[in-house]
C-alpha positions in Angstrom: 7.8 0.6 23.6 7.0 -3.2 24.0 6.3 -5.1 20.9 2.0 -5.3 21.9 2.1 -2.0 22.5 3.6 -0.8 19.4 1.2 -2.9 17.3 -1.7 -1.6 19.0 -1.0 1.8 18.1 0.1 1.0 14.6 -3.3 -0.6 14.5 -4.9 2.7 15.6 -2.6 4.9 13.4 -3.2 2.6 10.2 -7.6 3.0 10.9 -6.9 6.6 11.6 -5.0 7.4 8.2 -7.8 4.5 6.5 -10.3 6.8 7.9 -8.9 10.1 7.0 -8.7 9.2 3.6 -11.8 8.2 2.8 -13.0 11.1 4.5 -10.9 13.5 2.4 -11.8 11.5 -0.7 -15.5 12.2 -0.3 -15.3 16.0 0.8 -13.0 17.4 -1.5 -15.6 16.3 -3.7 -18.3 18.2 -2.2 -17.0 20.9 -0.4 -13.5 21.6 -1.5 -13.3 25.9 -2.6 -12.8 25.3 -6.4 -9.0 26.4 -8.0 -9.5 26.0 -11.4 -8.9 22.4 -12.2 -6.4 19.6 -11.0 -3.5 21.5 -12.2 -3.9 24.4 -10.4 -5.0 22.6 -7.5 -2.2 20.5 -7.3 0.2 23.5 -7.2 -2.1 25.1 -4.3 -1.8 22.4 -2.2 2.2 21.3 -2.8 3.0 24.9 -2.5 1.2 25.2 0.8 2.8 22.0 2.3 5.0 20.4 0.9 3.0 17.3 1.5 1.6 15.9 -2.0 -2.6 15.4 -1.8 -5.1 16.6 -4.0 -8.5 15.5 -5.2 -9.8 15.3 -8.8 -11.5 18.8 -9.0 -9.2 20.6 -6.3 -6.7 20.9 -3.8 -6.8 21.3 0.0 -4.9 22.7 2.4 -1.8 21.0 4.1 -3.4 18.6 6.7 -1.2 17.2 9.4 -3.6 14.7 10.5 -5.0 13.7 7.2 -2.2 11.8 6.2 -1.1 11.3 9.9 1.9 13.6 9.1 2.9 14.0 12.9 5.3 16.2 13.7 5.7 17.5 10.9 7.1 21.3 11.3 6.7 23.1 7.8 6.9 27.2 7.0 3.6 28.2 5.4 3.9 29.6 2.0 5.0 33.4 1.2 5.4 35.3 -1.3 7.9 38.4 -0.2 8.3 41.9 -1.2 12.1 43.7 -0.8 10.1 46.9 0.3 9.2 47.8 3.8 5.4 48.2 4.5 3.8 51.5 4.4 2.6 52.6 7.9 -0.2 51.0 9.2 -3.4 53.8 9.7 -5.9 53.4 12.2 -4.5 50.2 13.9 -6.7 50.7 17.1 -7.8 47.7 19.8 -11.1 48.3 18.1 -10.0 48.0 14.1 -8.3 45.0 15.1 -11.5 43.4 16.8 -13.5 44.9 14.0 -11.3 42.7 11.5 -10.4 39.6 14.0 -13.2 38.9 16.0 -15.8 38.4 12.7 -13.1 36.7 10.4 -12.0 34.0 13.3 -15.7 33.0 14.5 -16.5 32.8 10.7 -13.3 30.3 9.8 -14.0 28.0 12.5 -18.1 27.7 11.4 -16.8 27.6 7.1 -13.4 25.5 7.5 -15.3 23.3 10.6 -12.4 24.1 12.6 -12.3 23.4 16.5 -10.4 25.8 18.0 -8.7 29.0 17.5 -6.9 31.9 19.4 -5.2 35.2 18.4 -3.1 37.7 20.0 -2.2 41.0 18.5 0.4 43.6 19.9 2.0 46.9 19.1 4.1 49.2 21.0 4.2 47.7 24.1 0.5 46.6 24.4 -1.7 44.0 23.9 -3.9 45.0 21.5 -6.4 42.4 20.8 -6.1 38.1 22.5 -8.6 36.0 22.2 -9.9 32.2 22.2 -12.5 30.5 20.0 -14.2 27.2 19.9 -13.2 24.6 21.4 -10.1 22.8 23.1 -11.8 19.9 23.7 -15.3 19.4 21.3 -16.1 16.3 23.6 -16.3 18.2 27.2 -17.3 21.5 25.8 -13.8 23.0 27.2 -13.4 26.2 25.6 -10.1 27.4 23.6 -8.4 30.3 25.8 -5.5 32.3 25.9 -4.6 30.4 28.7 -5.1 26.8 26.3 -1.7 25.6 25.4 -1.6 24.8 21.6 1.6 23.2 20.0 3.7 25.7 18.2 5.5 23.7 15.4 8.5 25.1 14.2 8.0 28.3 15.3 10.2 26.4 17.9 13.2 27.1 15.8 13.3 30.7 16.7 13.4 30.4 20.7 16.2 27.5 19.8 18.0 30.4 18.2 17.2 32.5 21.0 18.8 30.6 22.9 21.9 30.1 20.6 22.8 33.5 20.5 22.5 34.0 23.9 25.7 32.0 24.3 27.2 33.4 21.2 26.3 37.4 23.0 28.4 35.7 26.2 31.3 34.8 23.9 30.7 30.9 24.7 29.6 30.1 21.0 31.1 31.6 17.9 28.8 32.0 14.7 31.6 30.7 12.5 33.3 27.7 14.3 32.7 24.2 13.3 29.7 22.9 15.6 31.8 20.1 15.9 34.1 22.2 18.5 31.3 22.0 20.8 29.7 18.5 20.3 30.2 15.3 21.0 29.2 13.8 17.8 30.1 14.0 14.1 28.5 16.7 12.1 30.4 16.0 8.7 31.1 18.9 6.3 28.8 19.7 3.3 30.5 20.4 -0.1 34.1 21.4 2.0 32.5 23.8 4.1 32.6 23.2 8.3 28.4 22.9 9.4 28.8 26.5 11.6 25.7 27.8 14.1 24.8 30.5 11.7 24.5 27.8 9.0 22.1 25.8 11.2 19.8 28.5 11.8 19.6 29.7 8.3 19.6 26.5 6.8 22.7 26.6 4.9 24.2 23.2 5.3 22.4 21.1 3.0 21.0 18.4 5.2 18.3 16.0 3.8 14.8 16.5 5.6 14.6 13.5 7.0 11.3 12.4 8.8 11.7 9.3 10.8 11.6 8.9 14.3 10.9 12.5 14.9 8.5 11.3 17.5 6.3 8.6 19.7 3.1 8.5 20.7 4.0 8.2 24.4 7.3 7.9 26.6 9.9 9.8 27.0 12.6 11.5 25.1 15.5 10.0 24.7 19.2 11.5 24.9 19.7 14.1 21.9 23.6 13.4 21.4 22.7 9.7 20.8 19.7 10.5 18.8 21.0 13.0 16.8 24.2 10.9 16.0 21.8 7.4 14.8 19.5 9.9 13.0 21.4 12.8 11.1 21.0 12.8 8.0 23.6 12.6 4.7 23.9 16.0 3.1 22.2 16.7 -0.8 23.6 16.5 -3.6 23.4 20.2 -4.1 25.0 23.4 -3.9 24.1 24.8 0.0 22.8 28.3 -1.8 19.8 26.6 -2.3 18.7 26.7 1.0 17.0 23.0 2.0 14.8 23.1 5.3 15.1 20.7 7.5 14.4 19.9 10.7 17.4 19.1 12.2 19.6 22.0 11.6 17.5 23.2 14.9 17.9 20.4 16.7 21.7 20.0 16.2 21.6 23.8 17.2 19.7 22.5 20.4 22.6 20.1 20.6 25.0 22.9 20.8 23.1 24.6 23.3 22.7 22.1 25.7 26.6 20.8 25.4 27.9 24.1 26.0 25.4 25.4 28.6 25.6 21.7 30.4 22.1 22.1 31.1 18.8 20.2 29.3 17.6 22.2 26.4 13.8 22.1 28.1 15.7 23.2 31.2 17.4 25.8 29.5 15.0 27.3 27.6 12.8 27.4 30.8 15.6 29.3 32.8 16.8 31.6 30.4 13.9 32.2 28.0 11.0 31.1 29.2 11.5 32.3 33.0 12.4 35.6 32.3 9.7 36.5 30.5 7.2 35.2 32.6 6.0 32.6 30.2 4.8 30.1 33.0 2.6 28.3 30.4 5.1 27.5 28.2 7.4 24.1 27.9 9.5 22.3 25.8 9.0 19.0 28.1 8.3 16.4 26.2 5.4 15.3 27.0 4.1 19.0 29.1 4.5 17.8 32.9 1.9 18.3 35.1 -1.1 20.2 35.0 -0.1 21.8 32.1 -0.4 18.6 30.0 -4.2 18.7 31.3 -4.6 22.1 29.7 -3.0 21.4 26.3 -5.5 21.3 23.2 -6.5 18.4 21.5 -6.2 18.3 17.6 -8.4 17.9 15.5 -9.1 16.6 11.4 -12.4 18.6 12.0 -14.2 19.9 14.9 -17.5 17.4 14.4 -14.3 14.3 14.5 -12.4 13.0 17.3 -9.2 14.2 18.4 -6.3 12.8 16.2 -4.1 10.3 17.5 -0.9 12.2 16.7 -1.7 15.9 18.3 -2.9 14.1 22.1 -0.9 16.0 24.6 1.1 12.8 25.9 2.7 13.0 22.4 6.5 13.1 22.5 8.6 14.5 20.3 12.5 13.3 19.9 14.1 15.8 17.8 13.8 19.0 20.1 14.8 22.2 19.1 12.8 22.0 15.3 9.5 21.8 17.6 8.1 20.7 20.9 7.6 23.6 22.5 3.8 23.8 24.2 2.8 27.4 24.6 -0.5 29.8 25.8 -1.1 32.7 23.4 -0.9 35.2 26.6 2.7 33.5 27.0 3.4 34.1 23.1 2.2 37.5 23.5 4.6 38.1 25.9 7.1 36.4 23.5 5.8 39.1 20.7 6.6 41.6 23.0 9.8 40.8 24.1 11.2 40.8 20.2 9.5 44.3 19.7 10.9 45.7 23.0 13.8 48.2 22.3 15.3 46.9 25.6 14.7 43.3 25.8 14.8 41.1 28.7 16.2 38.0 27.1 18.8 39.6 24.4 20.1 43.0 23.4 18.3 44.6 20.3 20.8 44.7 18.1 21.7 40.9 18.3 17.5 40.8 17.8 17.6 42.6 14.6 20.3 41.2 13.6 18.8 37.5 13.9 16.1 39.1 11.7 18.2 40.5 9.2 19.1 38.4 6.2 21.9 35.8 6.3 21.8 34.3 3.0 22.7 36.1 -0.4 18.7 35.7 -1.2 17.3 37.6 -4.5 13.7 38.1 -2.5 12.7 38.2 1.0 15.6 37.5 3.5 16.5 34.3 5.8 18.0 35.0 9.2 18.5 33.0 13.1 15.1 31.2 13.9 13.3 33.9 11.7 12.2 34.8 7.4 10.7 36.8 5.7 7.8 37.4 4.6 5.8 34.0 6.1 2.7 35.5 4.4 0.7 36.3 1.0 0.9 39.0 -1.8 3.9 40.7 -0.5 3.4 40.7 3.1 5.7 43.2 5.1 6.2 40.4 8.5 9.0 38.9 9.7 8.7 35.3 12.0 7.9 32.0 11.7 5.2 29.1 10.8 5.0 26.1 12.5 2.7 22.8 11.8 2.3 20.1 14.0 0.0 17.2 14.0 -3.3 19.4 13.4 -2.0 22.3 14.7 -1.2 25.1 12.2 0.4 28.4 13.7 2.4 31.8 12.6 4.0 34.0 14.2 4.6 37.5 12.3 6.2 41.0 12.8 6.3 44.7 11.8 9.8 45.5 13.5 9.5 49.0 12.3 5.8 49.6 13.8 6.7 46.7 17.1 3.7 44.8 15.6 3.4 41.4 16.4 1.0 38.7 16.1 0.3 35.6 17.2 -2.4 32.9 15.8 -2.6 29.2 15.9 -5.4 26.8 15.0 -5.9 23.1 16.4 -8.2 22.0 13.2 -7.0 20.6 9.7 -10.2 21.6 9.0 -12.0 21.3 5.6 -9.9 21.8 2.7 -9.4 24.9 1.1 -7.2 27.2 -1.1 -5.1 28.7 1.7 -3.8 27.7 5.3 -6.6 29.6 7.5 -3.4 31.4 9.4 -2.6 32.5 5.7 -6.0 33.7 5.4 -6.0 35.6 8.5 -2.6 37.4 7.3 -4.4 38.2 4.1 -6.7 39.9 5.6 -4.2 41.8 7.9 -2.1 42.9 5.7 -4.8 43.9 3.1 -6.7 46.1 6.0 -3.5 47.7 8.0 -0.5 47.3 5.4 -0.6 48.5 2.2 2.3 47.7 -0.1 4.7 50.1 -2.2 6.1 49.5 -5.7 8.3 46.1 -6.4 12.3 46.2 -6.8 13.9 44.4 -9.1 14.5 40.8 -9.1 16.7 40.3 -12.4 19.6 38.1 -10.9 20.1 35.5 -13.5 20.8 35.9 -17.4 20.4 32.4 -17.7 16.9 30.4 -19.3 14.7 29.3 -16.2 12.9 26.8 -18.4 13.0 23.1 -16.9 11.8 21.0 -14.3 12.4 22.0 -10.4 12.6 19.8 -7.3 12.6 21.1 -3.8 15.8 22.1 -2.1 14.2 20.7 0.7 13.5 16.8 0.0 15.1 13.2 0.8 17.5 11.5 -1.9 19.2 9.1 0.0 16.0 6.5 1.0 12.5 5.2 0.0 11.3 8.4 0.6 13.1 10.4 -2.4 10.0 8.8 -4.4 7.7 12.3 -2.9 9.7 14.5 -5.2 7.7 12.8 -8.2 4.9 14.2 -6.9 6.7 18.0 -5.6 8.1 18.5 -9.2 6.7 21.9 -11.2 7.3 21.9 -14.7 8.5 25.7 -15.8 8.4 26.9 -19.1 8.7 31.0 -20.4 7.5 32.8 -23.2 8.1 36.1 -23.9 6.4 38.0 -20.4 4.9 35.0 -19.3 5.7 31.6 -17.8 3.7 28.8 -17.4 3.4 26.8 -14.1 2.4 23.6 -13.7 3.4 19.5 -11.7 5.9 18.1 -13.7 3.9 14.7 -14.4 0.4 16.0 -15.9 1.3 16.8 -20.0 -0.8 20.3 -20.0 -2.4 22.5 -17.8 -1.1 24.5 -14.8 -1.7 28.7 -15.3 0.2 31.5 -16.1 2.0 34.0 -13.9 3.1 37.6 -15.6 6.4 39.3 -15.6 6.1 42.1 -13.1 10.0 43.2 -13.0 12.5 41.0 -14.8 12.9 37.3 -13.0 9.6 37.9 -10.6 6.4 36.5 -12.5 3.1 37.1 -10.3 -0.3 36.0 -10.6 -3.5 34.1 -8.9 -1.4 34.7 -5.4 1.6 33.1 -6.7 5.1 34.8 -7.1 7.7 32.8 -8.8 11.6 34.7 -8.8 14.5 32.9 -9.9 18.5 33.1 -8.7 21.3 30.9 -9.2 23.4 28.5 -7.5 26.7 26.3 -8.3 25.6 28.0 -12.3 22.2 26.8 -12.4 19.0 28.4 -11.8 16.8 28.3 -8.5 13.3 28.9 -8.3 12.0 30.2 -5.1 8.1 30.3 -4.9 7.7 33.4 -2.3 9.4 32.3 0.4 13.1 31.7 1.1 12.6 28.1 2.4 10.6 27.3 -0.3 13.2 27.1 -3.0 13.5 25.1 -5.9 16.3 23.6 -7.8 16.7 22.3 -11.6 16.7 18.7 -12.8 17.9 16.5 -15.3 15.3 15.1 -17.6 16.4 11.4 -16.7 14.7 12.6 -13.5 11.7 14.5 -14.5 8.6 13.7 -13.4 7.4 14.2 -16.9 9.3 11.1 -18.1 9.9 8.7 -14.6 6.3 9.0 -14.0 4.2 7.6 -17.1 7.2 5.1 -18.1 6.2 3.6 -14.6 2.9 3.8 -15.0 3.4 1.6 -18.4 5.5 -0.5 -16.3 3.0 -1.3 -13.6 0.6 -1.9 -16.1 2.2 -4.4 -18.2 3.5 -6.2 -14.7 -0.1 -6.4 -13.8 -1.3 -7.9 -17.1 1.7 -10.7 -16.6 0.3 -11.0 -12.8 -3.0 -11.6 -13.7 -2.8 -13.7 -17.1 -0.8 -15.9 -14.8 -2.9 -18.7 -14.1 -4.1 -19.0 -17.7 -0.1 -19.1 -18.3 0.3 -21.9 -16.5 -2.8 -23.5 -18.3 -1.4 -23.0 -22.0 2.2 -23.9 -20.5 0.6 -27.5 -19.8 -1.8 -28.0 -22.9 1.5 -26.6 -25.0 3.6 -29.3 -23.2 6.4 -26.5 -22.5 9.4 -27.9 -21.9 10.4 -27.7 -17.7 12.9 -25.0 -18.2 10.8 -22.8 -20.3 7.9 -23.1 -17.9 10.1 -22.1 -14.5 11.6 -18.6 -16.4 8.6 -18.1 -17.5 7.3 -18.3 -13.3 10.5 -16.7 -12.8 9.3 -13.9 -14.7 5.9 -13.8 -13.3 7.5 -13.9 -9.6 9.7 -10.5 -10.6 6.8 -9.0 -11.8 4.8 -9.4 -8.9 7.6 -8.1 -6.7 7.9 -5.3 -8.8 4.5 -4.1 -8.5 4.9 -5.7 -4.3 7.7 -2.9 -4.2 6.5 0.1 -6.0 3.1 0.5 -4.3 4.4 -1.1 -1.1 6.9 2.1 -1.4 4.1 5.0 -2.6 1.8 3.7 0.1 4.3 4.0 2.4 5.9 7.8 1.6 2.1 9.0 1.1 0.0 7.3 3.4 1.9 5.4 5.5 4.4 8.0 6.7 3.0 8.3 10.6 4.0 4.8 11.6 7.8 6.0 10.4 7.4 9.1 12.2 6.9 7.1 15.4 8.9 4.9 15.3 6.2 1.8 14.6 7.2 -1.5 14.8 4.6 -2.2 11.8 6.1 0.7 9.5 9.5 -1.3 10.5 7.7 -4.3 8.9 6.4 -3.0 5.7 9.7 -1.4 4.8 11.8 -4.3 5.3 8.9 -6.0 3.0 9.6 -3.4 0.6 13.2 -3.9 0.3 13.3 -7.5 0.3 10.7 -7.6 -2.5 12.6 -4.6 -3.9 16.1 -6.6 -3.5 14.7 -10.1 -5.1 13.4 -8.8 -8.1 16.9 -7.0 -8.4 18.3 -10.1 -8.3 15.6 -12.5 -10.7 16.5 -10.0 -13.3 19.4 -11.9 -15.0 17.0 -14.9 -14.9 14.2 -12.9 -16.7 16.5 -11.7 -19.5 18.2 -15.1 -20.0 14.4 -16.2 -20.6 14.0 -13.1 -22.9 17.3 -14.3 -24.8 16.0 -18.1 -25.2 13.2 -17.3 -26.5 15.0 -14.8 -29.5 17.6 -17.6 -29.9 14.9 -20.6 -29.8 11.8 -19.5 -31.0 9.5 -21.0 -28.9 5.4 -20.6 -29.1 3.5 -18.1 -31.6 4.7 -14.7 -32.3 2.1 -12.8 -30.1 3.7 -15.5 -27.0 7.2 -14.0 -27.7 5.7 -10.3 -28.1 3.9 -10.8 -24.9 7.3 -11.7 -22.8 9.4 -9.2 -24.9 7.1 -6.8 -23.2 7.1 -8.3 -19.5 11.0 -8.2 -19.6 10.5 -4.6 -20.5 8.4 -3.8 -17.4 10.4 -5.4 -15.3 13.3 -4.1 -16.4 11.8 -0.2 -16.4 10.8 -1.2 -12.7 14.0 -2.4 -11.9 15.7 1.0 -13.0 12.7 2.9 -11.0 13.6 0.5 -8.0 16.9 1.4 -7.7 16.7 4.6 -9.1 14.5 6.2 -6.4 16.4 4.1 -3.3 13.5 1.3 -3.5 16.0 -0.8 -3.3 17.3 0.5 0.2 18.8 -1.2 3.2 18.4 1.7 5.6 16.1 2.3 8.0 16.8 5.7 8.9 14.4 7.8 7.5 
C-alpha cells in the first residue's frame, strides 16, 4: 500500500485500539460478570484467549477487536472427557428451539452483541438455523442464514479436507517431507522432516507468529513467497507439546496448491466447496462480488461501529489458517457432509479417521483440521473454533449420533466469564448430553509443581515478552493444586483431584503428561498445552525485578534536571558530569524500550498484523533505543567504577548511582533477554 495510505489507516487503527481501551477500561468496571477477584479473572480470560487483558475486579472474554487483534484465529477453551457421550434423549426440532431460540435472543440483549446465527443438524436433517440481530446495526440489515460471517480457524479443517483429498488419490503421502512437494524450505524441527500429518496436528513446533497475517485492503499476495519471508523458527521445545500455530495450515495450503497446480481458493471452490453446494462460501480474499456485499460487519458491541479490522474488504495473507467467508445454510451443509455415512467430498473412513487422534495425548485427542472436545465440563464434540477480528465461531460434532452444529457471533460483546459460543455449548451439552464417569489420567510419576508457559507462544522476537503475562504458577498439595498467573504473589483458586493427574473445579480441568522428561500441563484442551520453565524465566521473578527496574530508571529520569543543577553548583568536574548524562540517556532508553515494547505486544499488535508502515516505525524505535542502551552500558559501569575508586560527592550521591547502574543493568538483561533488543522484523 502507498506510504499516505498506510498512515491513514494506522491513524484509524491506533484511535480504534485508543478507543477500545478506554472503553473496556470503564465497563469492566461496571458491568463485567464477577470471577472472584483479579486472580481468578486473570486465568478466565488467558485461558479463554490466549490474548493477556483483564481489569482490576474481573476478566473478560477474548475480544478480537478490543485490542485490534485481527486475524487472529484461536481454539476456544475445552476441557475434555476420554468417554463418549451418553445418548442424547428427546433431541427434537422443537427441544432444540425450546433451548436455542430463548438463549441466542437473550446473549445478544445481556452481552450487547449484534448479530448471531445457529444451525443444528442430526441424521441427515436440519434441525434448527436461524439468524439474530443484526448484520449491519447501521441499515437495520438483519443477520440470516444466508449472512456470510468469517469462520476463523475453523478454516484449518476444510484445508485438511482438502489435504487428504490428495493424500486418498495417492498424490500426497502423510509421512513424506512437505519439502518433496514445495518449492520452499521447511527446515526440520528437533531431526524430525515437517510431514502433512504433522501440520494438521500441530506437531512441528513452529512459533505462532502474528505479523503480516493480513491487510486492511488489496490483494493477496503469492503464498510460496509469503510463506518463505514469513515462516517462522521452530521452539525451543520438545514437538510433544503440541504449539498451535497458524501456519502449519497454511504451509498445508501450500502443499495443496503445489501439487493440485490450482489456487487454494480455487481449489477449495472446485472440490469442496462446489460439491456440496456451498455457493455462499469463499476463501477469496477479499469475497468477490456480491458476496462481499452480503458479508457481516464486526462489531466491539452492537450500540458501536463496525471495527476496522472485521470490514469485508479485509484481506487475509496467510490462507489456509483462516479466510474462508461462509453462510450458516452453507456450514450446515458442511455439518452434514462430515456426518454423512457416504460423503460427497471424502470417504468416511478417511473422515473418522481425520477425527481420530494423532498425537500420543493423555486427554481429549488432536487429529487433521479437527480436536476434541472444543467445549466446557467434559463436552462429548469433536470440531473446531475459530476467532477472527470480532467474529467468534465453533463448529462441534456427535459422530456417533451425526450431530452437528454450527454457531458464530459477529460481536466481542461485553465482557464476561465465557466466550458466548462456549456458553451456548454449555448449555447443549448440559440439556441433550449427559456425561459418564472420568478415566484415568495418571501419566506422569513426576512433581507437576512450577511455572508453565504456553506451548503455543513466540521466543525468537519482541513479542516473546506476552508469555510474562500467559504464565500460571502451579503448586500441589496433597489432593489439591493451586492455580494461579505466575507474576501476582498469592491468590489464584483451587482445583480437586478427581482421578490421579486430572484436578477439576470452577469449570476448569487441569491434566498433566510429559514431554522430552518434563511435565506438560494441558488446561482442557489439546492445543492449549503448557510447558515448564526455569525460574530465571518465571514470571514470578522477571516481572517485579523489572518493575524495580523501571522504577529506579524513572526516578534517574526525572531527578535529571535537578542533576544537572547540583552538577553545576558542585562544580563537577567535565567527565563526571557527561557519565553521569550518559547514565541518565541509558536510562531513558531503557524505560523508551520496555514500554515502547509492552505497548507494542499488547496494544499495538494490529498495525503488525497489517503490515502498517507506523508499527514498522515504532519497532525500529524500539530496537534502536533497545540497541543504544546495550551499547552505553560499558560507559555507565565505567562511571559506577569511578566513583568506587574516586569517591566523588556525599555518600547518598554514590548510593543514588550505585542504584541507577543497577536498573540499567537489570533492564539491559530484560532487553536482551526477552528479544528487545531484536533486529527482525518478521513477527
Amino acid at each position: 500500500m502507498g506510504l499516505s495510505k498506510g498512515l491513514a489507516l494506522s491513524a484509524v487503527v491506533v484511535a480504534r485500539v485508543t478507543s477500545n481501551l478506554l472503553f473496556h477500561f470503564f465497563h469492566f468496571e461496571l458491568e463485567v460478570v464477577p470471577v472472584r477477584g483479579f486472580a481468578k479473572g486473570w486465568i478466565v480470560y488467558v485461558m479463554s484467549a490466549g490474548e493477556v487483558w483483564t481489569s482490576r475486579r474481573g476478566a473478560g472474554r477474548p475480544a478480537g477487536a478490543v485490542l485490534g487483534l485481527a486475524f487472529l484465529t484461536l481454539a476456544a477453551p475445552a476441557f475434555p472427557q476420554s468417554s463418549r457421550a451418553a445418548p442424547s434423549e428427546g433431541m427434537t426440532p422443537a427441544a432444540i428451539e425450546a433451548l436455542v431460540d430463548p438463549l441466542m435472543r437473550e446473549q445478544l440483549e445481556r452481552r450487547r452483541i449484534a448479530g448471531a446465527v445457529v444451525v443444528v443438524v442430526k441424521e441427515g436433517d436440519i434441525l434448527f438455523s436461524q439468524g439474530y440481530g443484526f448484520a449491519n446495526v447501521a441499515i437495520g440489515r438483519p443477520m440470516t442464514t444466508e449472512t456470510l460471517v468469517r469462520i476463523g480457524s475453523i478454516s484449518k479443517t476444510l484445508t485438511a479436507i482438502g489435504a487428504m483429498q490428495l493424500v486418498k488419490a495417492g498424490r500426497v503421502d502423510l509421512d513424506r517431507d512437505v519439502r518433496a512437494y514445495l518449492d520452499i524450505d521447511v527446515p526440520e524441527s528437533r531431526g524430525r522432516p515437517v510431514t502433512l500429518r504433522r501440520l494438521l496436528s500441530h506437531q512441528t513446533g513452529f512459533e505462532d507468529r502474528r505479523g503480516a497475517i493480513g491487510a486492511l485492503s488489496g490483494e493477496r499476495p503469492p503464498l510460496g513467497p509469503f510463506l518463505s519471508r514469513h515462516l517462522p523458527p521452530h521452539l525451543d521445545q520438545d514437538d510433544a507439546a503440541l504449539a498451535y500455530a497458524n501456519v502449519n495450515a497454511s504451509l498445508a495450503a501450500y502443499v495443496v496448491e503445489r501439487v493440485s497446480g490450482t489456487r487454494f481458493e480455487t481449489y477449495l471452490a472446485d472440490r469442496v466447496f462446489g460439491p456440496l453446494g456451498m455457493t455462499s462460501t469463499t476463501a477469496e480474499q477479499p469475497p468477490a462480488g456480491v458476496l462481499r456485499s452480503r458479508v457481516s460487519s464486526g462489531y466491539l458491541t452492537s450500540d458501536r461501529t463496525p471495527t476496522v479490522l472485521s470490514m469485508s474488504d479485509a484481506v487475509i495473507h496467510e490462507v489456509g489458517s483462516t479466510g474462508v467467508t461462509a453462510s450458516a445454510d452453507d456450514m450446515g451443509r458442511l455439518l452434514l457432509a462430515l456426518l454423512d455415512p457416504h460423503p460427497a467430498i471424502l470417504d468416511r473412513a478417511t473422515i473418522d479417521s481425520m477425527m481420530s487422534g494423532h498425537a500420543d495425548l493423555p486427554r481429549g485427542k488432536i487429529g487433521l483440521g479437527f480436536y476434541s472436545p472444543i467445549g466446557v465440563s467434559g463436552d462429548p464434540f469433536v470440531g473446531h473454533g475459530g476467532d477472527t477480528g470480532s467474529f467468534h465461531n465453533v463448529l462441534a460434532l456427535v459422530p456417533e449420533q451425526r450431530f452437528g452444529v454450527f454457531a458464530s457471533y459477529n460481536s466481542d460483546g461485553l465482557p464476561a466469564r465465557t466466550a458466548p459460543q462456549q456458553e451456548f455449548l454449555d448449555r447443549l451439552t448440559d440439556r441433550f448430553f449427559p456425561q459418564l464417569p472420568v478415566a484415568s489420567g495418571d501419566t506422569l510419576a513426576a512433581g507437576v509443581d512450577g511455572t508453565y508457559v504456553p506451548a503455543r507462544r513466540v521466543e525468537s522476537n519482541v513479542f516473546s515478552v506476552r508469555a510474562l503475562a500467559e504464565q500460571f504458577a502451579v503448586r500441589v498439595r496433597s489432593k489439591e493444586l493451586t492455580f494461579r498467573p505466575a507474576f501476582l504473589p498469592v491468590g489464584g483458586f483451587t482445583l480437586r483431584e478427581v482421578t490421579p493427574r486430572l484436578y477439576r473445579g470452577d469449570g476448569f480441568e487441569v491434566s498433566f503428561d510429559h514431554a522430552g522428561g518434563d511435565a506438560i500441563m494441558q488446561v482442557g484442551t489439546p492445543v492449549l498445552r503448557y510447558i515448564r520453565v526455569p525460574w530465571w524465566r518465571s514470571a514470578g521473578i522477571v516481572v517485579p525485578v523489572t518493575v524495580i527496574g523501571v522504577l529506579l530508571a524513572l526516578a534517574g529520569v526525572l531527578g535529571w534536571p535537578l542533576a544537572i543543577l547540583r552538577q553545576r553548583r558542585n562544580h563537577m568536574d567535565t567527565a563526571s558530569c557527561r557519565l553521569r548524562s550518559t547514565i541518565r540517556v541509558a536510562l531513558l532508553l531503557d524505560l523508551a524500550a520496555v514500554v515502547g515494547a509492552v505497548w507494542l505486544v499488547f496494544w499495538g499488535w494490529p498495525l503488525v498484523a497489517v503490515s502498517s508502515p507506523f508499527g514498522t516505525t515504532v519497532a525500529i524505535a524500539i530496537y534502536a533505543a533497545a540497541w543504544i542502551s546495550v551499547l552505553l552500558t560499558p560507559f555507565v559501569v565505567w562511571h559506577v567504577c569511578r566513583l568506587w575508586a574516586r569517591p566523588l560527592g556525599t555518600r547518598w550521591l554514590r548510593a543514588r548511582e550505585y542504584l541507577f547502574m543497577f536498573a540499567h543493568v537489570v533492564l539491559v538483561a530484560v532487553l536482551v533477554q526477552w528479544r528487545i533488543v531484536g533486529t527482525t522484523l518478521a513477527f
